[in-house]
C-alpha atoms as a printed R data frame, in Angstrom:
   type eleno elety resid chain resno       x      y       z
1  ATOM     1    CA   UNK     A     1 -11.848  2.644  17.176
2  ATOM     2    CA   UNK     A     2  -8.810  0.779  17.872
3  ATOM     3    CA   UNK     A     3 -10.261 -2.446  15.695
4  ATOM     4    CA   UNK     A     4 -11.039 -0.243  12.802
5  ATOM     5    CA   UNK     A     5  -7.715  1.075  13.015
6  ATOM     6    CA   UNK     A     6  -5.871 -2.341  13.097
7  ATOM     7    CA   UNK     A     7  -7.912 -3.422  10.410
8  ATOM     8    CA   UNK     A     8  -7.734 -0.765   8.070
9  ATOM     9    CA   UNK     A     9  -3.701 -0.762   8.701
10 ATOM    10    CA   UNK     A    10  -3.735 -4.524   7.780
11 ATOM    11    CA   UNK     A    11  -5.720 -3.896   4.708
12 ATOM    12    CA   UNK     A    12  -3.617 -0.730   3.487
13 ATOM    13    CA   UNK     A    13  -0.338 -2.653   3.875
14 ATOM    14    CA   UNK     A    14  -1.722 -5.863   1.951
15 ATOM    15    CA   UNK     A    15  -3.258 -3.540  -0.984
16 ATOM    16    CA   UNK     A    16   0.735 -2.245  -0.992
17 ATOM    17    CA   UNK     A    17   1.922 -5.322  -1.374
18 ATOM    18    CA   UNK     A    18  -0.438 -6.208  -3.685
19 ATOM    19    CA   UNK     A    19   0.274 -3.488  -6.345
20 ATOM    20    CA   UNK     A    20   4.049 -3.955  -5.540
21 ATOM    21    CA   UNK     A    21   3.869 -7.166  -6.953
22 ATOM    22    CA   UNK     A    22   1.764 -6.125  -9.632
23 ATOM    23    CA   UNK     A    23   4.058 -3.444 -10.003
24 ATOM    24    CA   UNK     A    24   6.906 -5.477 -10.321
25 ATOM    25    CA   UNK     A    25   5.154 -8.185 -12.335
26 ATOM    26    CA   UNK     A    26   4.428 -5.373 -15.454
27 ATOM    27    CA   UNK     A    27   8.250 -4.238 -15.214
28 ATOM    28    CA   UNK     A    28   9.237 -7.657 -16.320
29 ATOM    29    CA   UNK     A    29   6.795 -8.883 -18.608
30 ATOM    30    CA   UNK     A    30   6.386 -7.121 -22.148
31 ATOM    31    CA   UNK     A    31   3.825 -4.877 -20.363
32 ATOM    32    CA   UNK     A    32   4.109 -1.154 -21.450
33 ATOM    33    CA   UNK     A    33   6.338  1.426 -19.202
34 ATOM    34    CA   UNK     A    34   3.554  3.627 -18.356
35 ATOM    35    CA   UNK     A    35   1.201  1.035 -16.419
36 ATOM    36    CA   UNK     A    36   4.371  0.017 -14.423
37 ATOM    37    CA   UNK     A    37   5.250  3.769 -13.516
38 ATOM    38    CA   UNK     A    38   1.065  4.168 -12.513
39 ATOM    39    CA   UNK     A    39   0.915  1.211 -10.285
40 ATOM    40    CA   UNK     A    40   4.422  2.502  -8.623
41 ATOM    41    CA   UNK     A    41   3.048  5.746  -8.025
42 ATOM    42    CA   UNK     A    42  -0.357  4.081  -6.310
43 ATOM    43    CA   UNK     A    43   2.459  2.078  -4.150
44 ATOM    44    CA   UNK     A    44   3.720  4.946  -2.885
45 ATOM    45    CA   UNK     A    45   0.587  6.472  -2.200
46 ATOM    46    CA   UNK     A    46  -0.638  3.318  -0.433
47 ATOM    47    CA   UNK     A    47   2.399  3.037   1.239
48 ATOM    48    CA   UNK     A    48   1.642  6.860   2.707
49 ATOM    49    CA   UNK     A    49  -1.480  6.190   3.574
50 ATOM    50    CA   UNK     A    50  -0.791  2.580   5.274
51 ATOM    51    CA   UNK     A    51   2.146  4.447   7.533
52 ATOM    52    CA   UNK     A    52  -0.695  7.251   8.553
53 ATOM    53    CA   UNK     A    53  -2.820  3.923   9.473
54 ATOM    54    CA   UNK     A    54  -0.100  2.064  11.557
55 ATOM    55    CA   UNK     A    55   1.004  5.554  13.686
56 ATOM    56    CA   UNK     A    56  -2.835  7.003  13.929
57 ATOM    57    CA   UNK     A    57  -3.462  3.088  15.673
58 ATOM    58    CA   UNK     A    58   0.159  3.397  17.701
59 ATOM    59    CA   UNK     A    59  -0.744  6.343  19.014
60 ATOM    60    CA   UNK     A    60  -4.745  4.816  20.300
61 ATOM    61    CA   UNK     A    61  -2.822  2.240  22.169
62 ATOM    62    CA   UNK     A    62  -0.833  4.416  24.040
């Protein structure tokens, strides 16, 4: 359980990265507003989900 935990944490923090830059690339390129505001709300959500991750495999370890 513990693996699938550390792996899962790994890959939720990566896919936040991942649309962060994303994110970040839309903002400044001619890109419309909307798709930058979408792609910050899925950071935010990843970024919930990836913290969930990281204390659900802190808290196997103990």
């Amino acid at each position: 359980m513990q693996t699938a935990l550390y792996y899962l944490a790994t890959l939720a923090t990566l896919a936040v990265l991942v649309v962060l830059c994303l994110g970040l690339y839309t903002l400044l390129g001619k890109s419309t507003a909307s798709l930058s505001q979408k792609l910050m709300r899925w950071r935010v959500g990843l970024q919930f989900l990836a913290i969930l991750l990281i204390i659900g495999f802190v808290l196997i370890n103990r």
